[in-house]
N, C-alpha and C positions, 0 to 999 in steps of 0.2 A: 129585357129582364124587368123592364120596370111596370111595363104594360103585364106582365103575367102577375109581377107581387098586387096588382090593383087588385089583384081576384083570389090571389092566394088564398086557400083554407089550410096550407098543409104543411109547406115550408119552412123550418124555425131558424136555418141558418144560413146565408149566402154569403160567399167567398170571390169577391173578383179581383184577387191581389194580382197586380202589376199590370192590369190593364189600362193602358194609360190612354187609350182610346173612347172612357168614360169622360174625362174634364170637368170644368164645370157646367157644359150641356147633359151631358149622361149625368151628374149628380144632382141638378136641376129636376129632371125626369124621376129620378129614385125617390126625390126631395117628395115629388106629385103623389107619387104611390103610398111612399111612409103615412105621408097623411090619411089614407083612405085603408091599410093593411093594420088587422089587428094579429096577427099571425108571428109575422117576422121578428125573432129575438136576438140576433146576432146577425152584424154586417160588417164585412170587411172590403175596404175602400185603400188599402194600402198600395203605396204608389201606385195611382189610379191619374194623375197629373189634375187632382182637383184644385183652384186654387180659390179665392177669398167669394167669389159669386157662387161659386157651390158649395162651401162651406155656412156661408149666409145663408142658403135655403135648405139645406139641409139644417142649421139652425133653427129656424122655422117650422120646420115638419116634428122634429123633436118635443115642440110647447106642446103638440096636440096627438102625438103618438105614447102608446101606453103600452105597447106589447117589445119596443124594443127596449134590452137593456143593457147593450153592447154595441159599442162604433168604435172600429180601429179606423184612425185618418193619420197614420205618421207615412213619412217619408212618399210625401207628396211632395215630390220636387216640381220644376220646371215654373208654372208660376207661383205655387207656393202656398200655402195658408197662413197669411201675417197674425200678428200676436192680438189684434182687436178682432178676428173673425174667430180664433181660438177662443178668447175669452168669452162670445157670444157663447158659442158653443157650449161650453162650460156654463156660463148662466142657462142657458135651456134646460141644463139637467139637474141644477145647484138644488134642485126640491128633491131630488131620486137618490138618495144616498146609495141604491144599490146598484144603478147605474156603472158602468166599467168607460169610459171614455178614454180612448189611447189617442193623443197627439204626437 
């Protein structure tokens, strides 16, 4: 998935709720693409088992992405998203008031 969003022109919403087989290696991956995708507006990451290394780069991809304006990241169990990788998060987008960020 992450390798086709690098090329996307067409897709505005991707959904991979409860695949927990993402992590933080597939959200790492996604992290790669966001960066380079002016396309994608909505992504759901919801119990996806990403925890604070894929939240941090996915943080990262957010400072210089401009076409999303939508991330569900809740109930990412197992290892979890702690309250400083949240916060990052939340700082990435603290300039985007239209932003929708779901933790």
């Amino acid at each position: 998935m992450a390798e086709i969003l690098k090329s996307n022109t067409s897709v505005t919403t991707v959904n991979l709720y409860g695949n927990k087989a993402i992590g933080d290696e597939g959200a790492k991956a996604l992290a790669k693409a966001l960066k380079v995708n002016t396309t994608l507006e909505e992504l759901w990451l919801v119990d996806c088992g990403i925890g604070d290394k894929g939240a941090a780069a996915l943080a990262k991809a957010l400072r210089s992405n401009t076409s999303l304006t939508t991330l569900h990241l809740y109930d990412n169990h197992g290892k979890g998203i702690g309250k400083q990788k949240k916060q990052l998060l939340r700082d990435a987008v603290a300039d985007r008031p239209e932003f929708w960020l779901v933790l």
